[in-house]
C-alpha positions, 0 to 999 in steps of 0.5 A: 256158311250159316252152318258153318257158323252154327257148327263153330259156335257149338265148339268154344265158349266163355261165360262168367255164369256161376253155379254152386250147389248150397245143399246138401254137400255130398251127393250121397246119404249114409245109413242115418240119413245125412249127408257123408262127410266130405272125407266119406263121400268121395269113397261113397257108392249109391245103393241105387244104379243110374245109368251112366256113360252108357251102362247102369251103374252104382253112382260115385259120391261127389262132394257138391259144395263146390263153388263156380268156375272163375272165367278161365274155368278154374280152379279144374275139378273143383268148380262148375262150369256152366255156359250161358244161353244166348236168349232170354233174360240173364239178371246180369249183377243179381242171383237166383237162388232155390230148390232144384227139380228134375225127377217129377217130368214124364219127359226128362227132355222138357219139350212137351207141357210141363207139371205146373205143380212140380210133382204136387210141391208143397209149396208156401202160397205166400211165400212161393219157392224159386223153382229152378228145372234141371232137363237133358238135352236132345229131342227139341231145340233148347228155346222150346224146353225153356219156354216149356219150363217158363210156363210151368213157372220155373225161374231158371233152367240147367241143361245138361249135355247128353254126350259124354265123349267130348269136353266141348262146350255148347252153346245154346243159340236161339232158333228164331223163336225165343224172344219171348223168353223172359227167365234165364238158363245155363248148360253144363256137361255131362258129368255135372249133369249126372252128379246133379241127378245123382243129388236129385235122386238120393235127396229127391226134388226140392232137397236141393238147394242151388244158386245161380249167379250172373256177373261182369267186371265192374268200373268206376268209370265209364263202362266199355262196350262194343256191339259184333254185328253185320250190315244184314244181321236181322236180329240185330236190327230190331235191337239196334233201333230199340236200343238207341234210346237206351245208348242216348239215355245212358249217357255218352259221359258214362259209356265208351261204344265201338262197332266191329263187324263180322268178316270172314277170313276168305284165305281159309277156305276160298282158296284151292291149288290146282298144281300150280296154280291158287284158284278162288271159289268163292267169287261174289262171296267176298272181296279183295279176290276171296281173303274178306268173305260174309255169307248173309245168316238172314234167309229172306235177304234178296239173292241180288245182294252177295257177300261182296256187297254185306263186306263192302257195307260193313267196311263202309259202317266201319269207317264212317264211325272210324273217321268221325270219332277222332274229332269228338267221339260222344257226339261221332257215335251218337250220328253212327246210331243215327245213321244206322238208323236210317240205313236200316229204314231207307237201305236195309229194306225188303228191297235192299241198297248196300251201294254208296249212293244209298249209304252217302244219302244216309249220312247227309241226313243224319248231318255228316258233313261233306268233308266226312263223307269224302274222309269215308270215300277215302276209308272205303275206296270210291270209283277207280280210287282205292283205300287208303288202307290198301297194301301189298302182303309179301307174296303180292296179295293187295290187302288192307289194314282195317279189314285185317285188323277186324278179323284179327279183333274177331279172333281176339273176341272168339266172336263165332256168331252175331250178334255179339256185344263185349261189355268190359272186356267180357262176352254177354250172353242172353238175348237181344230182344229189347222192347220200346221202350227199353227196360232193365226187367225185359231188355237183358242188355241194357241190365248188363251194361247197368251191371257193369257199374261200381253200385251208387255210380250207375247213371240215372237210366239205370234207376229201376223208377228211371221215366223212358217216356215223356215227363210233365211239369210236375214230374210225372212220368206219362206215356206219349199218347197220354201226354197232351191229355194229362200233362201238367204244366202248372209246376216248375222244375218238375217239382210238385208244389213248386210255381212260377211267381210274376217275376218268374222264380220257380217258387215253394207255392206252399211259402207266402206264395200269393198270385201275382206277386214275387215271392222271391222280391217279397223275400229279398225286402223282408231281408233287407229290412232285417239287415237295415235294422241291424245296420241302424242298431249297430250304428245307435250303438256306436253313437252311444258309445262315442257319446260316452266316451266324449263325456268322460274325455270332457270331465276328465279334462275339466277335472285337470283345470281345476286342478292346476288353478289349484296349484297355482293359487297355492304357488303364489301365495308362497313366492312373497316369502321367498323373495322378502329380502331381494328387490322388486325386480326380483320379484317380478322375475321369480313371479314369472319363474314359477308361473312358466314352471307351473304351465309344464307340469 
């Protein structure tokens, strides 16, 4: 089966590597030295030969400034496909861009020590060019040619494919040594590789101009990602216990995680007639009488542990997680890691346990409820008790629904080797080695999912001056062993200068700060002061202006009594001359008359 694997992964693949050519634009150089025009340089032929699909040959001219295949490999013809490897670091959302070299290797497969100096490059000591290296494939696996070109300095690597009768792309695995690759590279087919060194050979090393870029579908919003894997996949167990502090950090808020586990569709190749009758020869190998089949890809796993036991594990991990993230996911993946955690420490050991029993211990210790657990037996099957996802196909076959719907996940992801993580819907390519702890320079995961963000919304853990160790007082980042020796906890809210006063408000220390005293009380007083000063004036104010106003109310009032008595001094002394000829009664009334007359005016 582990061939097998190998095998199919060597047929199809999906990259959103992208490779274009900056200069020159014709693979080919007229009489005067340059570049043909692009109407010239299809109709160019070299004066040199290469050889070519088998035969020495004058070399066709290509137009170079193609631009890279978008992920469906188009537009045909007119575009660079390339395929990236499945470890080292690919610099997912960023470029790399310099001069490409080929012809100075002795050995143009690179599997021996490499020209440190690129065929004596006159290289800018201070300004030192990006060296990318062009090899060919065979003679050693690819992991050696591209530490072989690490060491020599090289920031990336292109090979091509040495076959030329078949349009497979191949997928460049790893042979169990690469973790320590830290530059990226890309395969290319045959005619790409050829049109290359036809470039290289016209124009020499160092003429061409290439780029390489790494991409994957952006979001404003959470980024989706899911993680390919199985209960045995050792190289997926040293990332997955490294990589949990980097999901934590992330943040559930700002990412959505699912697990999906490899399971082979047993109904392909288990079965065989013989007459009439449909044998199954794959026995311990799979469950459910030879349709869900692994075969463990780890060579040093006891022999006491079958393939029914690596799918009955897988089913297991997928319905734990299945069953709890209905009732809160961020808080239901955060316990999966957890559990995955301890099932590799307690179950998944030298001397393994893929039982119940084991799996059950686990999810206790990592706090899953009673309740979960019994959800979980229900999922799976316990004792005489089948899954609740367990059917009868049309010709009687019992089957169940969640195994199904895994293996028909695994054909919609073209999943053909573990580990393998979908970030947005697209596949990542590079490797899982991811130090504690984890880094955006040294864990190639990490920086994709970092990638997959819209720039300026990436969470804090995507910061290339981000702390994954432990942070003081003031805010200094110390590793744990440093901790207790340096820390400072004489700040307050991470902030250098920043105290605690003796009311316990964290304080500018470098403001009125004196030891002992509130600060913040100090403030508060001083600003009362200054409102009561203003209230006070404001009153002051008021009071004067009243004082004002009742003064001129007074004089005005004042002003009006002197005025009437005026006009009734002058009033009386006309009324006599009035009434001369009547009697005194008369008078008397008149007198009275005018003096009611006076008051209303």
């Amino acid at each position: 089966m582990k061939t097998f694997v190998a095998v199919f992964a060597a047929l199809v693949a999906s990259t959103e590597a992208g490779l274009t050519i900056l200069s020159p634009s014709c693979s080919l150089a007229d009489s005067t030295g340059k570049p043909y025009s692009d109407a010239d340089c299809v109709n160019a032929k070299s004066t040199f030969q290469m050889l070519y699909r088998g035969s020495m040959q004058n070399m066709q001219g290509k137009i170079l400034d193609y631009p890279a295949c978008d992920g469906d490999g188009q537009p045909a013809g007119k575009c660079y496909s390339v395929n990236e490897a499945l470890f080292g670091v690919n610099p997912y959302g960023e470029q790399i861009s310099g001069l490409l070299f080929y012809s100075f290797m002795r050995e143009p497969t690179a599997c021996e020590d490499l020209d440190a100096s690129f065929g004596k490059f006159d290289d800018d000591d201070e300004r030192p060019t990006r060296k990318i290296l062009l090899v060919d494939r065979g003679t050693c696996s690819f992991v050696r040619k591209v530490r072989m070109a690490q060491n020599a300095g090289a920031a990336a690597v292109i090979v091509m494919d040495n076959q030329y009768h078949h349009n497979k792309k191949v997928f460049m695995a790893n042979d169990g040594s690469g973790d320590d690759i830290k530059i990226p590279s890309v395969f290319v087919d045959y005619e790409t590789g050829v049109t290359l060194k036809t470039a290289i050979q016209t124009w020499d090393d160092g003429f061409i101009s290439v780029s390489l870029d790494w991409a994957l579908p952006e979001t404003r919003g959470k980024v989706r990602w899911s993680l390919w894997t199985s209960a045995e996949d050792r190289v997926a167990k040293t990332f997955k216990e490294n990589f949990q502090l980097a999901f934590q950090r992330l943040g559930a808020k700002h990412q959505v995680f699912t697990p999906h586990f490899q399971i082979s569709d047993g109904s392909r190749y288990c079965y065989r007639r013989s007459g009439s009758t449909t044998i199954n020869i794959c026995g311990d190998t799979c469950l459910y009488d030879g349709l869900y089949c692994a075969i463990s890809t780890d060579p040093g796993l006891s022999h006491d542990i079958k393939g029914k036991h690596i799918v009955s594990e897988n089913f297991r991990q997928l319905c734990i997680f299945n069953q709890t993230a209905g009732n809160g996911r961020d808080v239901a993946t955060s316990m999966w890691w957890d559990y995955i955690d301890l099932f590799n420490e307690n179950c998944n050991t030298q001397d393994p346990e893929y039982s119940a029993k084991c799996s059950e211990k686990q999810m206790t210790a990592a706090k899953y409820t009673p309740a979960d657990i019994n959800n979980v037996r229900k999922c799976t099957g316990y004792g005489d008790a089948p899954s609740i996802y367990d059917f009868m196909d049309s010709t009687g076959q019992k089957r169940n629904y969640v195994l199904d719907q895994e293996v028909r996940q695994q054909q919609a992801d073209n999943i053909f080797t573990i580990p393998t993580i979908i970030i947005n819907n697209e596949p990542y390519r590079g490797g899982y080695t991811c130090p504690h702890p984890p880094q955006l320079a040294s864990c190639g995961v990490l920086s994709a999912v970092c990638s997959a963000y819209v720039d300026g919304l990436e969470p804090p853990a995507c910061m290339t001056d981000y702390c994954w160790d432990m942070i003081d007082d003031c805010g200094t980042c110390l590793k744990k062993d440093q901790y207790e020796a340096k820390k400072n906890l004489q700040c307050c809210d991470m902030t250098p200068g920043f105290l605690y006063d003796a009311c316990g408000d964290c304080v500018n220390a470098s403001v009125n700060f004196k030891e002992g005293t509130c600060l913040k009380n100090t403030q508060r007083k001083m600003a009362a002061g200054f409102v009561g000063g203003i209230v006070a004036t404001f009153i002051v104010l008021v009071l004067v202006i009243g004082g004002v106003v009742a003064a001129a109310l007074i004089l005005l009032k004042k002003k009006d009594q002197e005025t009437r008595r005026y006009v009734d001094s002058v009033v009386s002394s006309y009324l006599p001359m009035e009434d001369e000829n009547g009697d005194e009664e008369d008078e008397k009334a008149a007198l009275k008359s005018s003096e009611g007359s006076t008051a209303t005016l």
